[in-house]
N, C-alpha and C positions, 0 to 999 in steps of 0.2 A: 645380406649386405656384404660385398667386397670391403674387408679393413685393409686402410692402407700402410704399405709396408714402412716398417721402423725405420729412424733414420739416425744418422749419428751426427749431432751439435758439433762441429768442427771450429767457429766461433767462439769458444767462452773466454777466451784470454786475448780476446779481441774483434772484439760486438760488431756485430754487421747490424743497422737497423735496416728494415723496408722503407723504401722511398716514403710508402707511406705516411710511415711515423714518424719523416722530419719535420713536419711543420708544426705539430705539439712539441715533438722534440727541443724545438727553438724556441718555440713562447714558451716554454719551463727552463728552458736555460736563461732568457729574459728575464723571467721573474724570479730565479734563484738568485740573482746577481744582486739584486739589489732587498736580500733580506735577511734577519738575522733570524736565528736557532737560540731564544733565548725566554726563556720563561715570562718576562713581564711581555715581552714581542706577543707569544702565544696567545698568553691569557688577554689581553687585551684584544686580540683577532677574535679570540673564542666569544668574548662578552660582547665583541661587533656585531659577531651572528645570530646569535643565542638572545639577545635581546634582553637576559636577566643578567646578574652582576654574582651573584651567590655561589660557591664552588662546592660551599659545604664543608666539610673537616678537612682543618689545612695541611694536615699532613701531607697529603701529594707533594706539597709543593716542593719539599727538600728530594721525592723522587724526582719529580720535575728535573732539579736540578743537576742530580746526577747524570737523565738522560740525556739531556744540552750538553754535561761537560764530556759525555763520552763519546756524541757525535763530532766534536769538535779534537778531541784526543786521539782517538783509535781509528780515526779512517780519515779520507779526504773525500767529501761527496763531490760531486760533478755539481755545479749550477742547476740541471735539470732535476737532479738527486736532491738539494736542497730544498728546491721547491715541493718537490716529493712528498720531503720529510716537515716541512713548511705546515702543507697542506694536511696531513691526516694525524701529526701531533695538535693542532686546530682542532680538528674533528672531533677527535675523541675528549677534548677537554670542552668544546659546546657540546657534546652528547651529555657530559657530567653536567653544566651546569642545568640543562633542560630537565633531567631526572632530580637533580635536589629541589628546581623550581615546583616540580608535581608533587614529590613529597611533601615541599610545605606545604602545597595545598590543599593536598588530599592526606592526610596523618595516618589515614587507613588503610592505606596500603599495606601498613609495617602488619597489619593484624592478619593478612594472607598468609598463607599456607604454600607453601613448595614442598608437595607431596611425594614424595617417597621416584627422583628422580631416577632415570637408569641412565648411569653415566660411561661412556664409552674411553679407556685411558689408553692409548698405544702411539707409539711414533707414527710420522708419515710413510705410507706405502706398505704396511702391513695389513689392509683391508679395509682400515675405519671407517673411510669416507663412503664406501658400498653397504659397510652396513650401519652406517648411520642414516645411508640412504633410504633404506629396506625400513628400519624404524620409522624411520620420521613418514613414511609411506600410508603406518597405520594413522589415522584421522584421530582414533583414541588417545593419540601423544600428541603433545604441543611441542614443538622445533623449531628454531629459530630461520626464516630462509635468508638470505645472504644481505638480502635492502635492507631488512629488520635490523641487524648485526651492525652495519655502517652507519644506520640512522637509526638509532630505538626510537626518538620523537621527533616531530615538526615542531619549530618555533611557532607561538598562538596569531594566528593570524596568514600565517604561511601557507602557499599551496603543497598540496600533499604531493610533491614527486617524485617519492624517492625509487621508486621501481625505474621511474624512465630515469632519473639519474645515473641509479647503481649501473643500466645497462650500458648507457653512454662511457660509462666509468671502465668498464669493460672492454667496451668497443674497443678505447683504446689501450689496453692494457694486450688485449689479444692482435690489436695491430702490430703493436713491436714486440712483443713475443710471440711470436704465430706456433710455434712449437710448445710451448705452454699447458694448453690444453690436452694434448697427449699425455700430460705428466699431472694433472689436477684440472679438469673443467670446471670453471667455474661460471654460474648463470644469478640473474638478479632472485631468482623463485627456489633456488636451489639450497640445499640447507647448510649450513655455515656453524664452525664451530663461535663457543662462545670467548672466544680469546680476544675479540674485539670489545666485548664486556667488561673483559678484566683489565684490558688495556684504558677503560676509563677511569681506575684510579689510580692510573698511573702504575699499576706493577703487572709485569707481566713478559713474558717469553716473545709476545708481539712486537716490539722495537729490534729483536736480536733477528726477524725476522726482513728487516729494512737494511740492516747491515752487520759483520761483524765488528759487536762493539764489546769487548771483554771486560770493559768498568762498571759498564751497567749489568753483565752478565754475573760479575764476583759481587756485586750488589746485591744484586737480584736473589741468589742462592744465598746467600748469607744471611738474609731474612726470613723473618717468618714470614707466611702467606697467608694464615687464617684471615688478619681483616681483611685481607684482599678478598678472599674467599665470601668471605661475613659481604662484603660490597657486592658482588655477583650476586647473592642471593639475594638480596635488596632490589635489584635490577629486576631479576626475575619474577620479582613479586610487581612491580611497574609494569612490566609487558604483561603480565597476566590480567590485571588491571584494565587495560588499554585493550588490551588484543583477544583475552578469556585465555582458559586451558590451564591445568593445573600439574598434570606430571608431565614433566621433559624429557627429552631425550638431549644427551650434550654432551658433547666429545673436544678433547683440545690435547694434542701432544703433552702441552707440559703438565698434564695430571699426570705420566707417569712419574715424575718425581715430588708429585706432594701429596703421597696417599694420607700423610697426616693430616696438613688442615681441610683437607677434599672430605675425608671421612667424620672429622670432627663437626665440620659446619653441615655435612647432607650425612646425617649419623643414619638417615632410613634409608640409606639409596641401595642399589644393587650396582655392583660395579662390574664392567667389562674390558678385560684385560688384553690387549692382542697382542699375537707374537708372531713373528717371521724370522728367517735366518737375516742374521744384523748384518752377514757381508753385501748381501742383495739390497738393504735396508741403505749401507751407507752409499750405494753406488747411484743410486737412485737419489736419495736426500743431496747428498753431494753437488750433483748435477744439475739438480731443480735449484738447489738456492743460489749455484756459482750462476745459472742461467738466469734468474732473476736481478743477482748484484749487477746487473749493466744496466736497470734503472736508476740505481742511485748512485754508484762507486766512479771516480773521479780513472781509474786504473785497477780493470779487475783482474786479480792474481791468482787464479784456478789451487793454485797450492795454500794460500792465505786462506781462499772462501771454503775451499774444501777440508783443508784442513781441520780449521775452525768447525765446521759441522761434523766432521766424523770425531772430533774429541767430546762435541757438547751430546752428540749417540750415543759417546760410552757413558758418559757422566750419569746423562739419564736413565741408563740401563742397568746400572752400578744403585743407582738409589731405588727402580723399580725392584731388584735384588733383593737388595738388604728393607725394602719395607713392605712388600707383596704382604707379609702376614699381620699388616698392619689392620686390611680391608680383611670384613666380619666374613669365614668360611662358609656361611648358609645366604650370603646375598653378596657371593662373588665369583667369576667365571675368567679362568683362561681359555683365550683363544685362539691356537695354532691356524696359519694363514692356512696349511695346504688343509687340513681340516673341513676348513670355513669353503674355502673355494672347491672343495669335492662336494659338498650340499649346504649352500649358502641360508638357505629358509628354514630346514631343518637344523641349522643354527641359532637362527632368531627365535626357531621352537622353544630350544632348551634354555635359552637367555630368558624367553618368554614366562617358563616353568620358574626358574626360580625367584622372577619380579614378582610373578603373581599376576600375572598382565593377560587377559586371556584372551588365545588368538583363534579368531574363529573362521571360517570359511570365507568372509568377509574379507578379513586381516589378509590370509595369505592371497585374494582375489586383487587387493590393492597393490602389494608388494608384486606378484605377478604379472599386471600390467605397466608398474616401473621399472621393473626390467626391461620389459617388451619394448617402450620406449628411451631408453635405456643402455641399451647391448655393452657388455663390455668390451673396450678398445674401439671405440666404433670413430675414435677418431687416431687411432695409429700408436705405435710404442717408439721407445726410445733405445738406442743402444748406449751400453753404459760399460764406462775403462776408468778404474779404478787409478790407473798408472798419470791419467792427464792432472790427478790431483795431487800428484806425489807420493802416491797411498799406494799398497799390493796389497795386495788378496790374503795372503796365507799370513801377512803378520797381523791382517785386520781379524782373520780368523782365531790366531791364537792367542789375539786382545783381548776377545771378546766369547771366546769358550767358556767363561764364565756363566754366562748370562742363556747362553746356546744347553748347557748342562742341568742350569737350576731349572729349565723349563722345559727341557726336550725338544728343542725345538730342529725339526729337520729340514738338513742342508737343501741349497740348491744349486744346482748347475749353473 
Protein backbone atom coordinates (compact mmCIF):
# COMPACT_ATOMS: atom_id res chain seq x y z
CA UNK A 1 0.00 0.00 0.00
CA UNK A 2 1.11 3.48 -1.26
CA UNK A 3 1.06 5.94 2.24
CA UNK A 4 0.15 9.23 1.27
CA UNK A 5 2.58 11.92 1.54
CA UNK A 6 2.73 14.16 4.82
CA UNK A 7 1.29 17.43 4.66
CA UNK A 8 1.68 20.54 6.60
CA UNK A 9 -1.69 22.11 8.40
CA UNK A 10 -1.12 25.66 7.08
CA UNK A 11 -4.81 26.68 8.69
CA UNK A 12 -4.40 26.47 12.59
CA UNK A 13 -4.63 30.31 13.23
CA UNK A 14 -7.37 30.39 10.89
CA UNK A 15 -9.73 27.29 10.39
CA UNK A 16 -10.61 26.55 6.90
CA UNK A 17 -13.82 23.97 7.33
CA UNK A 18 -14.91 21.58 4.20
CA UNK A 19 -17.92 22.77 2.55
CA UNK A 20 -18.94 19.74 3.95
CA UNK A 21 -18.91 20.49 7.46
CA UNK A 22 -20.92 23.70 7.15
CA UNK A 23 -24.20 22.60 7.58
CA UNK A 24 -23.62 20.75 11.18
CA UNK A 25 -21.38 23.61 11.45
CA UNK A 26 -24.49 25.87 11.62
CA UNK A 27 -27.05 23.82 13.41
CA UNK A 28 -24.29 23.80 16.34
CA UNK A 29 -23.71 27.35 16.18
CA UNK A 30 -27.82 27.49 16.26
CA UNK A 31 -28.05 25.56 19.11
CA UNK A 32 -24.92 27.02 21.06
CA UNK A 33 -26.66 30.41 20.96
CA UNK A 34 -29.35 29.79 22.79
CA UNK A 35 -27.67 27.60 25.79
CA UNK A 36 -26.08 27.99 28.87
CA UNK A 37 -22.73 26.07 30.49
CA UNK A 38 -24.16 25.92 33.88
CA UNK A 39 -24.43 23.04 36.24
CA UNK A 40 -28.19 22.95 37.08
CA UNK A 41 -28.63 23.48 32.78
CA UNK A 42 -26.47 20.17 32.59
CA UNK A 43 -27.81 18.11 35.28
CA UNK A 44 -31.17 18.59 34.42
CA UNK A 45 -30.41 17.64 30.39
CA UNK A 46 -28.46 14.77 31.85
CA UNK A 47 -31.67 13.44 34.19
CA UNK A 48 -33.84 14.30 30.51
CA UNK A 49 -31.90 11.50 29.20
CA UNK A 50 -30.97 9.23 31.62
CA UNK A 51 -34.31 8.90 32.72
CA UNK A 52 -33.16 8.42 36.58
CA UNK A 53 -32.59 11.52 38.96
CA UNK A 54 -29.72 10.01 41.34
CA UNK A 55 -26.10 11.28 40.74
CA UNK A 56 -24.78 9.67 43.67
CA UNK A 57 -22.12 11.42 45.92
CA UNK A 58 -22.53 14.99 45.47
CA UNK A 59 -19.21 15.92 45.47
CA UNK A 60 -18.93 16.37 41.73
CA UNK A 61 -21.00 18.98 41.87
CA UNK A 62 -18.57 21.71 43.27
CA UNK A 63 -16.09 20.10 40.35
CA UNK A 64 -18.96 20.76 38.33
CA UNK A 65 -18.75 24.11 39.17
CA UNK A 66 -15.34 24.80 38.57
CA UNK A 67 -15.56 23.35 35.14
CA UNK A 68 -18.57 26.05 34.05
CA UNK A 69 -16.54 28.81 35.81
CA UNK A 70 -13.53 27.99 33.65
CA UNK A 71 -15.31 27.66 30.39
CA UNK A 72 -16.77 30.80 30.99
CA UNK A 73 -13.30 32.59 32.44
CA UNK A 74 -10.43 31.30 30.29
CA UNK A 75 -11.59 31.06 26.77
CA UNK A 76 -14.41 32.31 24.48
CA UNK A 77 -16.11 29.20 22.82
CA UNK A 78 -17.62 29.81 19.29
CA UNK A 79 -21.58 29.16 19.48
CA UNK A 80 -20.68 25.81 17.63
CA UNK A 81 -18.01 25.28 20.59
CA UNK A 82 -20.55 25.75 23.05
CA UNK A 83 -22.79 23.42 21.97
CA UNK A 84 -19.85 21.20 21.73
CA UNK A 85 -19.20 21.47 25.10
CA UNK A 86 -23.23 21.59 25.79
CA UNK A 87 -23.36 18.20 24.57
CA UNK A 88 -20.72 15.94 25.96
CA UNK A 89 -20.47 17.74 29.52
CA UNK A 90 -24.38 16.10 29.32
CA UNK A 91 -23.03 13.07 28.34
CA UNK A 92 -20.86 12.15 30.77
CA UNK A 93 -23.09 13.29 33.64
CA UNK A 94 -26.17 10.82 32.07
CA UNK A 95 -23.32 8.18 31.78
CA UNK A 96 -22.98 8.87 35.92
CA UNK A 97 -26.39 8.82 36.54
CA UNK A 98 -27.11 5.45 34.44
CA UNK A 99 -23.98 3.52 36.56
CA UNK A 100 -25.17 4.75 40.05
CA UNK A 101 -28.72 3.76 38.78
CA UNK A 102 -27.23 -0.21 38.32
CA UNK A 103 -25.31 0.05 41.37
CA UNK A 104 -28.38 0.55 43.35
CA UNK A 105 -29.75 -2.19 41.75
CA UNK A 106 -27.39 -4.48 41.50
CA UNK A 107 -25.08 -3.97 45.06
CA UNK A 108 -22.98 -6.77 43.74
CA UNK A 109 -21.12 -5.37 41.67
CA UNK A 110 -19.09 -3.55 44.32
CA UNK A 111 -18.02 -7.40 45.30
CA UNK A 112 -16.09 -7.81 41.67
CA UNK A 113 -12.76 -7.92 41.27
CA UNK A 114 -10.55 -5.81 38.92
CA UNK A 115 -7.64 -8.12 38.63
CA UNK A 116 -4.39 -7.23 38.61
CA UNK A 117 -4.79 -4.52 35.42
CA UNK A 118 -1.85 -3.69 32.95
CA UNK A 119 -2.04 -0.09 32.68
CA UNK A 120 -0.43 1.65 30.03
CA UNK A 121 0.95 5.53 31.42
CA UNK A 122 2.70 7.90 28.65
CA UNK A 123 1.84 11.11 26.87
CA UNK A 124 0.37 11.20 23.31
CA UNK A 125 2.51 10.21 20.48
CA UNK A 126 5.12 8.08 22.23
CA UNK A 127 3.55 4.73 21.02
CA UNK A 128 0.53 4.11 23.48
CA UNK A 129 -2.15 3.98 21.15
CA UNK A 130 -0.20 1.00 18.92
CA UNK A 131 0.46 -0.74 21.84
CA UNK A 132 -2.47 -0.57 23.47
CA UNK A 133 -3.66 -1.71 20.23
CA UNK A 134 -1.39 -4.85 20.13
CA UNK A 135 -2.80 -5.58 23.82
CA UNK A 136 -6.19 -5.14 23.64
CA UNK A 137 -5.64 -7.62 20.25
CA UNK A 138 -5.23 -10.47 22.79
CA UNK A 139 -8.95 -11.73 23.53
CA UNK A 140 -7.43 -12.71 26.96
CA UNK A 141 -7.85 -8.89 28.01
CA UNK A 142 -10.76 -7.02 28.37
CA UNK A 143 -10.53 -3.11 26.63
CA UNK A 144 -12.60 -0.75 26.41
CA UNK A 145 -13.57 -0.03 22.39
CA UNK A 146 -14.39 3.61 21.86
CA UNK A 147 -18.68 3.26 21.80
CA UNK A 148 -18.10 1.52 25.30
CA UNK A 149 -16.01 4.64 26.55
CA UNK A 150 -18.95 7.41 25.23
CA UNK A 151 -21.74 5.18 26.39
CA UNK A 152 -20.76 2.59 29.13
CA UNK A 153 -25.03 1.98 29.29
CA UNK A 154 -28.27 2.33 27.45
CA UNK A 155 -31.05 3.94 29.41
CA UNK A 156 -33.72 0.81 30.23
CA UNK A 157 -35.82 0.56 27.70
CA UNK A 158 -33.62 2.22 24.98
CA UNK A 159 -32.52 0.95 21.76
CA UNK A 160 -29.03 -0.13 21.97
CA UNK A 161 -27.16 2.11 19.20
CA UNK A 162 -24.36 3.21 20.37
CA UNK A 163 -21.86 1.70 17.75
CA UNK A 164 -23.99 3.23 14.88
CA UNK A 165 -24.11 6.39 17.04
CA UNK A 166 -20.33 6.76 17.95
CA UNK A 167 -19.75 6.10 14.18
CA UNK A 168 -22.10 8.94 13.06
CA UNK A 169 -20.19 10.88 15.75
CA UNK A 170 -17.21 10.35 13.93
CA UNK A 171 -18.39 10.92 10.55
CA UNK A 172 -18.61 14.16 11.48
CA UNK A 173 -15.72 14.82 13.56
CA UNK A 174 -13.47 13.32 10.46
CA UNK A 175 -15.59 15.59 8.07
CA UNK A 176 -14.23 18.85 9.59
CA UNK A 177 -11.00 17.63 10.41
CA UNK A 178 -10.05 15.48 7.67
CA UNK A 179 -6.47 15.63 8.66
CA UNK A 180 -7.11 14.18 12.11
CA UNK A 181 -6.85 10.83 11.37
CA UNK A 182 -3.19 11.10 10.24
CA UNK A 183 -2.43 12.17 13.80
CA UNK A 184 -4.91 9.63 16.07
CA UNK A 185 -7.53 7.34 14.05
CA UNK A 186 -10.08 7.01 15.58
CA UNK A 187 -13.19 4.17 14.88
CA UNK A 188 -16.40 3.10 16.94
CA UNK A 189 -14.58 -0.82 17.48
CA UNK A 190 -11.33 0.66 18.30
CA UNK A 191 -10.08 0.79 21.70
CA UNK A 192 -10.13 4.10 23.59
CA UNK A 193 -8.57 5.11 26.67
CA UNK A 194 -10.47 5.34 29.96
CA UNK A 195 -10.35 9.15 30.41
CA UNK A 196 -13.82 9.21 29.31
CA UNK A 197 -14.57 7.12 32.63
CA UNK A 198 -12.82 9.51 34.67
CA UNK A 199 -14.35 12.29 33.17
CA UNK A 200 -17.75 10.95 34.67
CA UNK A 201 -16.91 12.23 38.04
CA UNK A 202 -16.31 15.08 36.93
CA UNK A 203 -12.30 15.05 37.51
CA UNK A 204 -10.24 14.58 34.87
CA UNK A 205 -7.56 15.80 32.13
CA UNK A 206 -10.71 15.33 29.54
CA UNK A 207 -12.15 18.87 29.71
CA UNK A 208 -8.51 20.42 29.20
CA UNK A 209 -8.90 18.38 26.22
CA UNK A 210 -11.96 20.65 24.82
CA UNK A 211 -9.99 23.68 25.56
CA UNK A 212 -7.49 25.51 27.32
CA UNK A 213 -8.94 26.18 30.58
CA UNK A 214 -6.01 26.83 33.21
CA UNK A 215 -8.70 27.17 36.36
CA UNK A 216 -9.89 23.83 36.06
CA UNK A 217 -6.23 22.76 35.22
CA UNK A 218 -4.84 24.44 38.74
CA UNK A 219 -7.87 22.67 40.14
CA UNK A 220 -7.38 19.68 38.84
CA UNK A 221 -3.51 19.18 39.98
CA UNK A 222 -4.18 20.50 43.26
CA UNK A 223 -6.19 17.72 44.25
CA UNK A 224 -6.09 14.58 45.14
CA UNK A 225 -7.18 11.87 42.43
CA UNK A 226 -7.55 8.75 44.38
CA UNK A 227 -11.58 9.00 44.67
CA UNK A 228 -11.37 9.79 41.30
CA UNK A 229 -9.44 6.76 40.71
CA UNK A 230 -11.59 4.69 43.56
CA UNK A 231 -14.64 5.90 40.84
CA UNK A 232 -12.94 4.34 37.69
CA UNK A 233 -12.60 1.25 39.39
CA UNK A 234 -16.14 1.13 40.41
CA UNK A 235 -17.06 1.68 36.54
CA UNK A 236 -14.80 -0.99 35.66
CA UNK A 237 -16.39 -3.37 37.87
CA UNK A 238 -20.06 -2.31 35.96
CA UNK A 239 -18.72 -3.01 32.47
CA UNK A 240 -17.31 -6.22 33.60
CA UNK A 241 -20.67 -6.96 34.96
CA UNK A 242 -22.44 -5.95 31.69
CA UNK A 243 -19.99 -6.87 29.32
CA UNK A 244 -17.74 -10.02 31.36
CA UNK A 245 -13.75 -9.90 31.43
CA UNK A 246 -11.87 -9.31 34.18
CA UNK A 247 -8.20 -7.92 33.55
CA UNK A 248 -7.75 -4.68 31.53
CA UNK A 249 -5.66 -3.19 29.56
CA UNK A 250 -5.93 0.89 30.09
CA UNK A 251 -4.08 3.69 29.12
CA UNK A 252 -4.70 7.60 29.58
CA UNK A 253 -1.91 10.31 29.39
CA UNK A 254 -2.81 11.84 32.53
CA UNK A 255 -1.58 8.53 34.56
CA UNK A 256 1.72 9.98 33.91
CA UNK A 257 1.24 12.38 36.64
CA UNK A 258 -0.69 10.44 39.19
CA UNK A 259 1.43 7.32 39.75
CA UNK A 260 0.32 7.83 43.43
CA UNK A 261 -3.38 7.33 43.47
CA UNK A 262 -3.14 4.99 39.92
CA UNK A 263 -0.84 2.60 42.22
CA UNK A 264 -2.71 3.00 45.49
CA UNK A 265 -6.14 2.21 44.03
CA UNK A 266 -4.76 -0.80 41.21
CA UNK A 267 -1.98 -1.75 44.20
CA UNK A 268 -1.66 -5.27 41.72
CA UNK A 269 -1.42 -3.78 38.33
CA UNK A 270 1.85 -3.76 36.25
CA UNK A 271 2.47 -0.62 34.98
CA UNK A 272 3.86 0.69 31.41
CA UNK A 273 5.74 3.57 31.09
CA UNK A 274 6.53 5.07 27.65
CA UNK A 275 8.93 7.39 26.49
CA UNK A 276 10.11 9.40 23.36
CA UNK A 277 12.20 12.50 22.83
CA UNK A 278 9.75 15.34 24.41
CA UNK A 279 10.96 17.81 21.57
CA UNK A 280 9.22 15.38 18.83
CA UNK A 281 6.45 14.81 21.59
CA UNK A 282 5.54 18.63 21.86
CA UNK A 283 5.54 19.15 18.01
CA UNK A 284 3.13 16.67 17.57
CA UNK A 285 0.90 17.19 20.76
CA UNK A 286 1.08 20.98 19.90
CA UNK A 287 -0.30 20.54 16.57
CA UNK A 288 -3.00 17.93 17.28
CA UNK A 289 -4.67 19.91 20.07
CA UNK A 290 -4.13 23.71 18.26
CA UNK A 291 -5.82 21.41 15.29
CA UNK A 292 -8.64 20.30 17.24
CA UNK A 293 -9.28 23.99 19.16
CA UNK A 294 -11.29 25.06 15.96
CA UNK A 295 -14.10 22.95 17.17
CA UNK A 296 -14.65 24.80 20.06
CA UNK A 297 -12.52 28.29 20.28
CA UNK A 298 -14.46 31.37 19.32
CA UNK A 299 -10.44 32.63 17.88
CA UNK A 300 -7.67 30.09 17.86
CA UNK A 301 -4.26 31.50 18.80
CA UNK A 302 -1.51 28.69 17.73
CA UNK A 303 0.80 30.45 20.51
CA UNK A 304 -2.12 30.33 23.34
CA UNK A 305 -3.09 26.51 22.28
CA UNK A 306 0.27 25.54 21.81
CA UNK A 307 1.71 27.12 24.21
CA UNK A 308 -0.50 25.88 26.89
CA UNK A 309 0.19 22.23 25.86
CA UNK A 310 3.90 22.31 25.66
CA UNK A 311 3.92 23.81 29.43
CA UNK A 312 1.01 21.22 30.57
CA UNK A 313 4.24 18.36 28.62
CA UNK A 314 6.57 19.56 30.94
CA UNK A 315 4.44 19.72 33.95
CA UNK A 316 3.50 16.07 33.27
CA UNK A 317 6.98 15.02 32.67
CA UNK A 318 8.29 16.89 35.72
CA UNK A 319 5.96 14.74 37.99
CA UNK A 320 6.44 11.40 35.88
CA UNK A 321 10.17 12.37 37.12
CA UNK A 322 9.97 12.98 40.46
CA UNK A 323 7.28 9.80 41.02
CA UNK A 324 8.62 6.95 38.50
CA UNK A 325 9.74 5.24 41.89
CA UNK A 326 6.71 5.56 43.08
CA UNK A 327 5.31 2.30 40.83
CA UNK A 328 6.59 -1.28 42.45
CA UNK A 329 10.14 -2.11 40.48
CA UNK A 330 9.13 -6.02 39.74
CA UNK A 331 5.54 -4.89 38.07
CA UNK A 332 6.91 -1.91 36.25
CA UNK A 333 8.41 -1.20 32.73
CA UNK A 334 9.98 1.62 30.78
CA UNK A 335 9.47 2.06 27.34
CA UNK A 336 11.63 3.81 24.91
CA UNK A 337 9.65 4.67 21.67
CA UNK A 338 12.60 3.78 19.20
CA UNK A 339 12.94 0.53 21.17
CA UNK A 340 9.30 -0.36 20.83
CA UNK A 341 9.26 0.45 17.16
CA UNK A 342 12.55 -1.54 16.19
CA UNK A 343 10.29 -4.82 17.50
CA UNK A 344 7.06 -3.89 18.64
CA UNK A 345 5.75 -7.72 19.84
CA UNK A 346 8.79 -8.48 21.12
CA UNK A 347 7.82 -5.80 23.43
CA UNK A 348 4.42 -6.84 24.35
CA UNK A 349 6.73 -10.06 25.14
CA UNK A 350 8.58 -8.57 27.81
CA UNK A 351 5.62 -6.35 29.20
CA UNK A 352 3.89 -9.93 28.74
CA UNK A 353 6.84 -11.62 31.19
CA UNK A 354 6.40 -9.35 33.78
CA UNK A 355 2.24 -9.25 34.18
CA UNK A 356 2.52 -12.74 34.21
CA UNK A 357 0.02 -12.71 31.21
CA UNK A 358 1.00 -15.61 28.88
CA UNK A 359 1.46 -15.08 25.32
CA UNK A 360 1.03 -17.85 23.26
CA UNK A 361 1.12 -18.58 19.59
CA UNK A 362 -2.37 -17.59 19.53
CA UNK A 363 -1.62 -14.15 21.31
CA UNK A 364 1.06 -13.16 18.81
CA UNK A 365 -1.28 -14.87 15.63
CA UNK A 366 -4.11 -12.06 16.81
CA UNK A 367 -1.62 -9.11 17.24
CA UNK A 368 -0.20 -10.22 13.81
CA UNK A 369 -3.25 -9.91 12.06
CA UNK A 370 -3.98 -6.36 13.67
CA UNK A 371 -1.34 -5.20 12.25
CA UNK A 372 -1.82 -6.70 8.88
CA UNK A 373 -5.02 -4.71 8.91
CA UNK A 374 -3.64 -2.11 10.56
CA UNK A 375 -0.33 -0.81 8.77
CA UNK A 376 1.12 1.92 10.21
CA UNK A 377 0.57 5.49 8.66
CA UNK A 378 -1.62 4.04 6.34
CA UNK A 379 -3.36 6.98 6.33
CA UNK A 380 -0.36 9.82 5.91
CA UNK A 381 1.91 11.93 8.57
CA UNK A 382 2.04 15.34 9.48
CA UNK A 383 4.72 17.84 9.25
CA UNK A 384 5.25 19.57 12.37
CA UNK A 385 7.23 23.63 13.06
CA UNK A 386 7.57 24.11 16.30
CA UNK A 387 8.18 27.91 15.53
CA UNK A 388 4.04 28.35 14.32
CA UNK A 389 3.54 27.94 18.19
CA UNK A 390 5.88 30.31 19.28
CA UNK A 391 8.11 27.60 20.71
CA UNK A 392 12.00 26.54 19.23
CA UNK A 393 13.42 23.56 19.40
CA UNK A 394 16.67 23.93 21.30
CA UNK A 395 15.05 25.75 24.18
CA UNK A 396 12.21 23.12 24.21
CA UNK A 397 15.30 20.72 24.30
CA UNK A 398 17.07 22.23 27.21
CA UNK A 399 13.49 22.55 29.05
CA UNK A 400 13.13 19.36 29.11
CA UNK A 401 16.77 17.46 29.26
CA UNK A 402 15.72 16.70 32.49
CA UNK A 403 13.28 14.34 31.75
CA UNK A 404 15.41 13.10 28.36
CA UNK A 405 18.42 12.22 31.12
CA UNK A 406 16.37 10.55 33.89
CA UNK A 407 15.27 8.04 31.28
CA UNK A 408 17.80 7.98 28.29
CA UNK A 409 15.77 8.63 26.16
CA UNK A 410 17.15 9.18 22.47
CA UNK A 411 16.91 12.11 20.37
CA UNK A 412 15.33 12.61 17.22
CA UNK A 413 15.78 14.36 14.06
Amino acid sequence: MTRPAAVAIDDLAAPRFPESALPIREAMTEMGAALLLEPEALMAAAVDQAGVDDFGDAGFRERLDVVCTAFDKDVVLSPAGRAAAFVQLTEVLRNRLLVTDLLRRHPEIDELEVRAPIIICGLPRTGTTHLHNLLSADPALRSLPYWEAVQPLVPDGAPDDRVVGTALALDVLNDALPYFKRMHEMTPDEVHEEINLLAMDVSSMFFETMAPIPTWRDYYRSTDQTPAYEYLKRVLKVLQFVRGGDRWVLKSPQHLEQFGPLSTVFPDATFVVTHRDPVSVTKSLTTMMTYLARLNLDTVDPKVVGGYWADRLETMLRACVRDRDVLPADRSIDVRFNEFMADDVAMVERIYAIAGQPFTADVRSAMDAFMETHPRGRHGGVLYDLSQFGLDDEERRAALQFYVDRFDIQPEQ
